[in-house]
C-alpha positions in Angstrom: 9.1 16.3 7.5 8.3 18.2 4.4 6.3 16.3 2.2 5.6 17.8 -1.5 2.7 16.2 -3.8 3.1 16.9 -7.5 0.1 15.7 -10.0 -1.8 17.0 -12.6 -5.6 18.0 -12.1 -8.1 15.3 -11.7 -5.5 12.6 -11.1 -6.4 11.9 -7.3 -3.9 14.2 -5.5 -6.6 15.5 -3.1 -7.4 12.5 -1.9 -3.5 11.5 -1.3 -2.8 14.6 0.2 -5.9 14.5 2.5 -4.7 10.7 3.5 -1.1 11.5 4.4 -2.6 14.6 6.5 -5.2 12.7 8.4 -2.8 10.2 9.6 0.5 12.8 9.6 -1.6 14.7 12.7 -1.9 17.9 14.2 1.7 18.5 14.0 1.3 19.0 10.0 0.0 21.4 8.3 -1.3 21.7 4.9 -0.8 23.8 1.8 -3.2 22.7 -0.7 -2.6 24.1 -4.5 -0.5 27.2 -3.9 -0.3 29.3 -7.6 2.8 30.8 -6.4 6.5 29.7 -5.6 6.0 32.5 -3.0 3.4 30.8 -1.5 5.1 27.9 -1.0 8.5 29.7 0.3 6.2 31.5 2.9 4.8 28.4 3.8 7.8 26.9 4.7 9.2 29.6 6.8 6.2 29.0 9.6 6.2 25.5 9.2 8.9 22.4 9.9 6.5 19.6 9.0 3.8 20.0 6.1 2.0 18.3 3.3 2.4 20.4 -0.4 0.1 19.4 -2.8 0.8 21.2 -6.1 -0.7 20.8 -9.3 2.3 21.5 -12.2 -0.7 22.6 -14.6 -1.0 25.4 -12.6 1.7 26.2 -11.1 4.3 26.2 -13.7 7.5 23.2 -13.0 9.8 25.5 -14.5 9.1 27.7 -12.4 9.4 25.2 -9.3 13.2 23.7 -10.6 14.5 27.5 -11.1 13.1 28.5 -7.6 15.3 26.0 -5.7 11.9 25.4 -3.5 11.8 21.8 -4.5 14.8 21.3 -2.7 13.4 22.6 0.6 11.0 19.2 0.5 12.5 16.1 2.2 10.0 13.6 0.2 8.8 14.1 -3.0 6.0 11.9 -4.3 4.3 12.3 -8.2 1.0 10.8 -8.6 0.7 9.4 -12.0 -2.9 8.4 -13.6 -3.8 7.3 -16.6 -4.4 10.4 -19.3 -8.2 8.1 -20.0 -9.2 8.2 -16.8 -8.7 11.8 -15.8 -10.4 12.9 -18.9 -13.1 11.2 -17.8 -12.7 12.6 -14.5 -12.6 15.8 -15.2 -15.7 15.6 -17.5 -17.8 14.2 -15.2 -16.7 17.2 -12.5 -17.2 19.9 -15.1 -21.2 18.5 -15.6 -21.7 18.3 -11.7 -20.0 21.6 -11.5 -21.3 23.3 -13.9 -24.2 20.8 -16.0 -24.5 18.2 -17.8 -25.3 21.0 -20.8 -21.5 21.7 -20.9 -19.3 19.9 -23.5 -18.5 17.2 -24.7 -22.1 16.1 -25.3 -23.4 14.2 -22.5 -24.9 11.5 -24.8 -22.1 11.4 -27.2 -19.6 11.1 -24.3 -21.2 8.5 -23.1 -21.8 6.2 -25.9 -18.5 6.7 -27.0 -16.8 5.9 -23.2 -19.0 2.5 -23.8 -17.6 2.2 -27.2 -14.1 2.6 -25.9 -14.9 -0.1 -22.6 -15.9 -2.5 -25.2 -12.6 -2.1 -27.1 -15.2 -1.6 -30.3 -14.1 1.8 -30.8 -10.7 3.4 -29.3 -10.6 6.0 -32.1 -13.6 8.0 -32.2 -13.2 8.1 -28.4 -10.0 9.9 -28.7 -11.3 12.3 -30.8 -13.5 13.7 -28.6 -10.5 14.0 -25.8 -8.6 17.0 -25.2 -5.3 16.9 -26.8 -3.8 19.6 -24.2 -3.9 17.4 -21.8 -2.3 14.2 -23.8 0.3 17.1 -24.2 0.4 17.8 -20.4 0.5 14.3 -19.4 4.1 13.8 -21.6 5.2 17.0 -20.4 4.5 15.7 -16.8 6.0 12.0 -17.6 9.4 14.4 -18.9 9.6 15.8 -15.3 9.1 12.6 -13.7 12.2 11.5 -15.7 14.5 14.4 -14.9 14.1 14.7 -10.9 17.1 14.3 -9.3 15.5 13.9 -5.7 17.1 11.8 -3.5 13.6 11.0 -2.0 11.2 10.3 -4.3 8.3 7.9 -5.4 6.3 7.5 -8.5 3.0 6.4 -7.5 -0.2 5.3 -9.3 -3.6 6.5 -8.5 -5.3 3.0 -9.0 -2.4 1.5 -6.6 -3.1 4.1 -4.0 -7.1 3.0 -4.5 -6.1 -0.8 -4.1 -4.0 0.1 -1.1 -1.0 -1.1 -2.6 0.9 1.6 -1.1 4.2 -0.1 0.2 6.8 2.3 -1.1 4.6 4.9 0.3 4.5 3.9 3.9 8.5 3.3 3.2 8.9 6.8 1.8 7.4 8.5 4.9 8.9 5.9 7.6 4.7 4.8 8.1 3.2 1.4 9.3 0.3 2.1 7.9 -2.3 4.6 6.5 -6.2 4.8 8.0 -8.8 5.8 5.0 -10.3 9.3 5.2 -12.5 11.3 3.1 -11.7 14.8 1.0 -13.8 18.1 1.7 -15.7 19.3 -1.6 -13.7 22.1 -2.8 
């Protein structure tokens, strides 16, 4: 089985892609973030059963539907999160990657996140988000919306973290899914 993974960054695809491996086996292998269409094709000339993870920021989906590689996948799942929390995400990675002297302002950031918990304050907290990626996330909902896959689920990061993960196990004909851990990258 050929099992492709579409999200955008910071929205918990590692962590799905390194569950569905663990319990998968052996057998599968794994192509984690290809940049190419290429890559992919190659990929699945050696290999019957594999796990795809592809982020569409990087790899563009244009580029994905016009390739016909999509196609090649017998289950396609798109793990959704919401645009808040991967900003925050992704902010707290950059400053462990790369220091807490990076922007947005630690301090800031984090009185505003409080501010925006609170419910006090859901305004200035969007100002200091990154409107390219409120622009990816709709561009990503759109492709959601126009697969034609026979085979395909929509599924929530914060689902996946409560284990609600029924159409999941149904999608890849699975009892059940054993917890695993992701290698830092």
């Amino acid at each position: 089985m050929r099992i492709l993974i579409l999200s955008i960054a910071k929205s918990g695809s590692s962590y799905l892609t390194y569950l569905l491996k663990h319990n998968l086996g052996r057998e599968y292998s794994l192509l984690f973030e290809p940049k190419t269409v290429n890559e992919i094709d190659d990929a699945l000339k050696e290999n019957v059963n594999v796990v795809c993870k592809v982020l569409v920021n990087q790899l563009k989906w244009n580029e994905l539907i016009t390739s016909g590689v999509k196609e090649k996948f017998d289950k396609i799942i798109y793990l959704v999160r919401h645009p808040l929390d991967i900003l925050v995400s992704s902010t707290f990675y950059q400053w462990n990657k790369y220091g807490v002297h990076t922007l947005p302002d630690y301090i800031e950031f984090l009185k505003q996140l409080y501010l925006y918990k609170s419910n006090s304050n859901k305004r200035e907290f969007l100002q200091i988000m990154d409107y390219s990626l409120i622009k990816e996330f709709k561009s990503y909902l759109k492709m959601i919306k126009s697969c034609k896959h026979s085979n395909v689920i929509v599924l929530k990061y914060e689902a996946l973290l409560a284990n609600r993960i029924e159409p999941l196990l149904k999608l890849i004909q699975f009892g059940y899914l054993r917890k695993t851990t992701v290698p830092i990258h």
